[in-house]
N, CA, C and O atoms as a GROMACS GRO file, in nm:
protein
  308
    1UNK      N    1   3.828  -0.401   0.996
    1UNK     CA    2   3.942  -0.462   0.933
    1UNK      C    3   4.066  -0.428   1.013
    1UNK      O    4   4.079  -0.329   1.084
    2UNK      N    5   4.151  -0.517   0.995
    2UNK     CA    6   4.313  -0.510   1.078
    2UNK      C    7   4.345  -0.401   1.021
    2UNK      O    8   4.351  -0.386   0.899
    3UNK      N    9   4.373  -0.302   1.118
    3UNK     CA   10   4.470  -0.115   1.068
    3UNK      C   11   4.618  -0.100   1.123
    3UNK      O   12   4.630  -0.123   1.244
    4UNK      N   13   4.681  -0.081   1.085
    4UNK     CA   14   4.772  -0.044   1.139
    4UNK      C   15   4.811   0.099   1.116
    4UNK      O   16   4.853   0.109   1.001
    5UNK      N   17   4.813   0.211   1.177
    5UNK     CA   18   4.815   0.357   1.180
    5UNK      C   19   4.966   0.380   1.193
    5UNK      O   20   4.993   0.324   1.299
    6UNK      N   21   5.062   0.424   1.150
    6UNK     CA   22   5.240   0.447   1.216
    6UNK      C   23   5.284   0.619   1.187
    6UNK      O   24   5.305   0.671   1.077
    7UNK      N   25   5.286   0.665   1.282
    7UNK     CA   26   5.292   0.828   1.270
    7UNK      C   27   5.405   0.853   1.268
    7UNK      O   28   5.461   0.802   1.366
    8UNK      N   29   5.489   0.921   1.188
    8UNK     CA   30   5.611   0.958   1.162
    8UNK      C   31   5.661   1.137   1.195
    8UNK      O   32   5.590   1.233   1.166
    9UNK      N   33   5.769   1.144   1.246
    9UNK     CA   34   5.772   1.281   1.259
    9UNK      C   35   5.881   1.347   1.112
    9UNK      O   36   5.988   1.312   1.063
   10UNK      N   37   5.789   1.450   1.087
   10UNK     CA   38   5.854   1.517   0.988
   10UNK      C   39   5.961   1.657   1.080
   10UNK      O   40   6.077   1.631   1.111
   11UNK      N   41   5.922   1.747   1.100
   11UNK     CA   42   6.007   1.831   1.189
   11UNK      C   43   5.964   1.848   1.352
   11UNK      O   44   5.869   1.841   1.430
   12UNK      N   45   6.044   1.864   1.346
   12UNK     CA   46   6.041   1.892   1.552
   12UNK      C   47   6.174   1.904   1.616
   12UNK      O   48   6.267   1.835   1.573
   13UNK      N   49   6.199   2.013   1.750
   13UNK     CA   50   6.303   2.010   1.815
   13UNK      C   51   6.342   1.893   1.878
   13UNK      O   52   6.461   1.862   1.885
   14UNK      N   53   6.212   1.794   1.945
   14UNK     CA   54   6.251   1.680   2.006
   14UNK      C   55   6.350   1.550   1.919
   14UNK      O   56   6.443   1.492   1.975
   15UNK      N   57   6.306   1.522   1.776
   15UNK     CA   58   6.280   1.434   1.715
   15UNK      C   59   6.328   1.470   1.572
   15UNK      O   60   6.278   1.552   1.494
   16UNK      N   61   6.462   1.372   1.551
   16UNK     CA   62   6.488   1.389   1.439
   16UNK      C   63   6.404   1.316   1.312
   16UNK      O   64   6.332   1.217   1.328
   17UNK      N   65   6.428   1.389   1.176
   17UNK     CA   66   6.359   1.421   1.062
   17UNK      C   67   6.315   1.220   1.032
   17UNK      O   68   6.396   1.127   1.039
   18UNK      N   69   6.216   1.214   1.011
   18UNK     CA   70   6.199   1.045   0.987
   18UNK      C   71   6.173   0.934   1.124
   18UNK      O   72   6.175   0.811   1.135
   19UNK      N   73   6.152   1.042   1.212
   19UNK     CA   74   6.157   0.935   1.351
   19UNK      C   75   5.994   0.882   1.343
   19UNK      O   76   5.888   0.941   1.324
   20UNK      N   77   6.034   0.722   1.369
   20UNK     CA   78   5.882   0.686   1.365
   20UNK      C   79   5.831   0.691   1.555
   20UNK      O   80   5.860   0.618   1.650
   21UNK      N   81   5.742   0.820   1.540
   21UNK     CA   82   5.673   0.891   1.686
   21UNK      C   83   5.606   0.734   1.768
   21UNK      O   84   5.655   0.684   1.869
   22UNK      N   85   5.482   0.676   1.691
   22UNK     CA   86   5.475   0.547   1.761
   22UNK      C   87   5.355   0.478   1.664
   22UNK      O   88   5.297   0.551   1.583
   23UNK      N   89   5.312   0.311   1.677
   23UNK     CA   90   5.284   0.249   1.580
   23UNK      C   91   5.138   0.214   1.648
   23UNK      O   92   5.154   0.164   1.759
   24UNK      N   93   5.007   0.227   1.612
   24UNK     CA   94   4.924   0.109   1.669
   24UNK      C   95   4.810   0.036   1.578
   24UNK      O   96   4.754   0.080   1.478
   25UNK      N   97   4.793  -0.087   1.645
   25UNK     CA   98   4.691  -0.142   1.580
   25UNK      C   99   4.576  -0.192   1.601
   25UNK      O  100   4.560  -0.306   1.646
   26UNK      N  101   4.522  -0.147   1.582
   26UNK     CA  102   4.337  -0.144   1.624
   26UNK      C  103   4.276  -0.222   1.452
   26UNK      O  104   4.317  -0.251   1.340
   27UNK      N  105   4.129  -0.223   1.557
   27UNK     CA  106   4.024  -0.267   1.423
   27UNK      C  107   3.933  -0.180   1.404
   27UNK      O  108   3.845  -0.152   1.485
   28UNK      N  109   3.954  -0.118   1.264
   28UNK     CA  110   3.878   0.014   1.271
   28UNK      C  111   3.775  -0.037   1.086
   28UNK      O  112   3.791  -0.141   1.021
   29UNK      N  113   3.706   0.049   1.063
   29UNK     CA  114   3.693   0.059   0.929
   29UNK      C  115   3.737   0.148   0.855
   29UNK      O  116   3.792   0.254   0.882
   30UNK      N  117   3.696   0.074   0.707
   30UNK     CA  118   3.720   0.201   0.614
   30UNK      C  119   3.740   0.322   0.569
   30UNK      O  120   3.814   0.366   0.482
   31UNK      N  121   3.627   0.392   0.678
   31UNK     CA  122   3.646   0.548   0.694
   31UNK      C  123   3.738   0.591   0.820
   31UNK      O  124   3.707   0.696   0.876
   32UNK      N  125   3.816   0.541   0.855
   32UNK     CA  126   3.895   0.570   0.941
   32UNK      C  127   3.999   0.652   0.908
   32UNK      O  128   4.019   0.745   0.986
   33UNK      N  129   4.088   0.639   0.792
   33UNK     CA  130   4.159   0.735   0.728
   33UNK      C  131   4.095   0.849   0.741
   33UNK      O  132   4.180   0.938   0.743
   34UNK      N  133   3.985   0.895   0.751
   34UNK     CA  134   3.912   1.038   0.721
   34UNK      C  135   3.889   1.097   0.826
   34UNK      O  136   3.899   1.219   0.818
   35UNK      N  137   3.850   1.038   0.968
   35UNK     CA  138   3.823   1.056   1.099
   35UNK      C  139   3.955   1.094   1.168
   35UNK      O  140   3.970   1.150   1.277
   36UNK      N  141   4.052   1.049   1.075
   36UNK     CA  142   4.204   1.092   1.201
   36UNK      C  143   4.227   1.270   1.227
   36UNK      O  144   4.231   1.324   1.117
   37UNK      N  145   4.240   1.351   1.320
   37UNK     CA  146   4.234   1.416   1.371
   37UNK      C  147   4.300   1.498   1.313
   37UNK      O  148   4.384   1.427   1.258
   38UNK      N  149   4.339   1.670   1.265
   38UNK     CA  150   4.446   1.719   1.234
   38UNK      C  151   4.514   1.787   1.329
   38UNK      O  152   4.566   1.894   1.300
   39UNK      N  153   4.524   1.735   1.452
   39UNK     CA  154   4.644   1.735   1.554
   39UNK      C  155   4.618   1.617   1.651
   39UNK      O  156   4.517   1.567   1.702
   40UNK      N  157   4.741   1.596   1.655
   40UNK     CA  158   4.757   1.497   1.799
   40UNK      C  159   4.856   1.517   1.933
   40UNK      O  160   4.945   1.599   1.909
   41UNK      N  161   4.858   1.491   1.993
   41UNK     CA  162   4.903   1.483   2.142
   41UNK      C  163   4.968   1.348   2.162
   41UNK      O  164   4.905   1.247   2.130
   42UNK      N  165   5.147   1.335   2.236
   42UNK     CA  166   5.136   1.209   2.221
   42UNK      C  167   5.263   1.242   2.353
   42UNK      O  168   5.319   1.346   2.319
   43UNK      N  169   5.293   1.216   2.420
   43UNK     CA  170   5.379   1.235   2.568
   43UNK      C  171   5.425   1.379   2.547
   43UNK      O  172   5.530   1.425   2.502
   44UNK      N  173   5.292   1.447   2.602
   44UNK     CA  174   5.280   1.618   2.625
   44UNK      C  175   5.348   1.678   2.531
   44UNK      O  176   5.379   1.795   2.550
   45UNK      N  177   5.388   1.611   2.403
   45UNK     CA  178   5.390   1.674   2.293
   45UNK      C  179   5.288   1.668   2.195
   45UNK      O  180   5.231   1.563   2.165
   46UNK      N  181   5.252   1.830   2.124
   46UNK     CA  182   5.131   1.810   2.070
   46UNK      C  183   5.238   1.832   1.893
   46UNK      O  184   5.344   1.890   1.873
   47UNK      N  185   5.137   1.749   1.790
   47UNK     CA  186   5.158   1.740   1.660
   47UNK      C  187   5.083   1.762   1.559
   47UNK      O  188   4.982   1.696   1.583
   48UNK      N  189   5.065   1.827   1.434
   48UNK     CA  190   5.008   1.880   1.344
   48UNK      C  191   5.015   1.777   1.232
   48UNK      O  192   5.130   1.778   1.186
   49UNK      N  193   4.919   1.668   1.156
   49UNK     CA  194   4.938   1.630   1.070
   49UNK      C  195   4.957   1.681   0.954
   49UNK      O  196   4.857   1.727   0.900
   50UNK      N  197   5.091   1.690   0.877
   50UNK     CA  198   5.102   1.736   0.762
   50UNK      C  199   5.064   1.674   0.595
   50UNK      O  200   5.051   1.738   0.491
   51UNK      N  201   5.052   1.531   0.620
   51UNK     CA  202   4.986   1.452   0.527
   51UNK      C  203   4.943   1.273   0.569
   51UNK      O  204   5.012   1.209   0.647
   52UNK      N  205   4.842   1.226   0.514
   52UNK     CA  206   4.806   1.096   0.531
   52UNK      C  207   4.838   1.013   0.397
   52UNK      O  208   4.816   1.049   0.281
   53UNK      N  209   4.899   0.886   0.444
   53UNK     CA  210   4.917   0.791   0.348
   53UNK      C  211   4.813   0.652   0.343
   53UNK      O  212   4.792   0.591   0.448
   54UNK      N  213   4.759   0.613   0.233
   54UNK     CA  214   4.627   0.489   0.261
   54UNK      C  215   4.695   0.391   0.171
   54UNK      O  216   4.735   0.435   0.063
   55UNK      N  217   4.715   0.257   0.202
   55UNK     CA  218   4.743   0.152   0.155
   55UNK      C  219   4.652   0.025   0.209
   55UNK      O  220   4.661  -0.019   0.324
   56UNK      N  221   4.566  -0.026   0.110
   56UNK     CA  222   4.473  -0.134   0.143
   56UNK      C  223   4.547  -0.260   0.094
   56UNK      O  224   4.648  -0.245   0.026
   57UNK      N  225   4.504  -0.383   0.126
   57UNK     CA  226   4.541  -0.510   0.077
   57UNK      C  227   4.437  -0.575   0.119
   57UNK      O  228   4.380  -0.550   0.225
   58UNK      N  229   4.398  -0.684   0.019
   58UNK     CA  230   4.308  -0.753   0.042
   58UNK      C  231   4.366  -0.936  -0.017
   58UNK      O  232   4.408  -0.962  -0.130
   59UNK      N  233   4.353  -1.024   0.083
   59UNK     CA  234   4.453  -1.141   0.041
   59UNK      C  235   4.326  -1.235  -0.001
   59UNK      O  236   4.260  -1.287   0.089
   60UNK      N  237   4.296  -1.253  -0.119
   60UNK     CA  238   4.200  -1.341  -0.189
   60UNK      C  239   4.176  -1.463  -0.095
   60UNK      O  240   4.084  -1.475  -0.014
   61UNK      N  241   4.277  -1.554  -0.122
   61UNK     CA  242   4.312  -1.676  -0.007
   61UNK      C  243   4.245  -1.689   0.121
   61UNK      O  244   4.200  -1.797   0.157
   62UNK      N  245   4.235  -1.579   0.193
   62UNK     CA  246   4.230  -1.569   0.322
   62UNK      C  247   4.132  -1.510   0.332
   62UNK      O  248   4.063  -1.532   0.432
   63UNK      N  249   4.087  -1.410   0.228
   63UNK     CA  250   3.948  -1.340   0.228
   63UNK      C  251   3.948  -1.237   0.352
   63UNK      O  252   3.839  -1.212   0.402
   64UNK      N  253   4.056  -1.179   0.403
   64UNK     CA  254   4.102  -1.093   0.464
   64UNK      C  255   4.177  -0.946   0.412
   64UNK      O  256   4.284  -0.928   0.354
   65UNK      N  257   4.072  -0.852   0.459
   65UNK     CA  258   4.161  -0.741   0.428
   65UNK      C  259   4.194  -0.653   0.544
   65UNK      O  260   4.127  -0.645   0.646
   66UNK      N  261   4.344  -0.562   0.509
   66UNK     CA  262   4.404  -0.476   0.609
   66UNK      C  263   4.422  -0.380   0.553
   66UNK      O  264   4.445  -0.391   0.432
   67UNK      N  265   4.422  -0.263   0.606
   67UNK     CA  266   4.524  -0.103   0.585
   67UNK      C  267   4.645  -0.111   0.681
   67UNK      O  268   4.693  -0.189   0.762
   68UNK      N  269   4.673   0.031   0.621
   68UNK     CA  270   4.793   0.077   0.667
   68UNK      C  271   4.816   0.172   0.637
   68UNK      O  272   4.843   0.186   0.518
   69UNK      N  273   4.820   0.278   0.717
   69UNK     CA  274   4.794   0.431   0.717
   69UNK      C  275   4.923   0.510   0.793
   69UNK      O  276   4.952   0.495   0.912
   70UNK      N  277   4.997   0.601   0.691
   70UNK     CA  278   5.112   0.632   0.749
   70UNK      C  279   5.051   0.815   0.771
   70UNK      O  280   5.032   0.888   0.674
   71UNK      N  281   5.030   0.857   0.909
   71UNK     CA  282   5.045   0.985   0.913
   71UNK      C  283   5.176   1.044   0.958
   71UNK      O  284   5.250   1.018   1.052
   72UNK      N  285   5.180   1.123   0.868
   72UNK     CA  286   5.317   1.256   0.862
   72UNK      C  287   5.299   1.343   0.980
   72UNK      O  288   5.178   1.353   0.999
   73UNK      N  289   5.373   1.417   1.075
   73UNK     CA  290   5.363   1.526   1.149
   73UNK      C  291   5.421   1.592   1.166
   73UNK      O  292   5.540   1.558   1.164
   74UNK      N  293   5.397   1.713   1.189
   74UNK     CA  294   5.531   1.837   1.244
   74UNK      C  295   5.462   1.893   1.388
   74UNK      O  296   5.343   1.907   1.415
   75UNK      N  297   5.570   1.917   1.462
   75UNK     CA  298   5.541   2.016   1.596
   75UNK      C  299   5.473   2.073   1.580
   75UNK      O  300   5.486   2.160   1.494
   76UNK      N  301   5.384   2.063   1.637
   76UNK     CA  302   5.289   2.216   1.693
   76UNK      C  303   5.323   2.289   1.726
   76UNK      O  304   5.371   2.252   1.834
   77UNK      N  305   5.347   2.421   1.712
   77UNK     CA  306   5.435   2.556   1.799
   77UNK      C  307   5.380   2.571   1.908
   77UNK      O  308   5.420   2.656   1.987
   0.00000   0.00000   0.00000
C-alpha cells in the first residue's frame, strides 16, 4: 500500500524543536509501522525514535488504501 513515513525532530543541537528531518514514500505493507528501526542515521546524524504515529485511510471509491506514519526523534548523544 502507498506509505508515506515523515520523521520529525523533537530535540537536537542541529535542528530546531518541530523540524520536519525528511519525508519518503515507498510501498510497503501493513507491518511496516513495526519494522521501523529504533535509531536512524540520516546526513551523519544519528537519531533515536522517541514515538510512532499510524494513520490508515482506506477510500471506498477507489478501493485504495494508504498510511501515514509520523516518526518522532531526538539526537542520539
Amino acid at each position: 500500500m502507498k506509505t508515506t513515513v515523515k520523521y520529525v525532530v523533537l530535540k537536537s543541537s542541529d535542528y530546531q524543536l518541530g523540524t520536519p528531518l525528511f519525508q519518503e514514500e515507498i510501498d510497503a505493507d501493513n507491518q511496516y509501522f513495526d519494522q521501523i528501526p529504533a535509531e536512524i542515521a540520516y546526513q551523519n546524524h544519528k537519531f533515536k525514535v522517541k514515538s510512532k504515529e499510524l494513520k490508515r485511510l482506506y477510500l471506498a471509491e477507489e478501493q485504495e488504501e494508504s498510511q501515514t506514519i509520523i516518526v518522532k526523534v531526538l539526537a542520539a548523544p
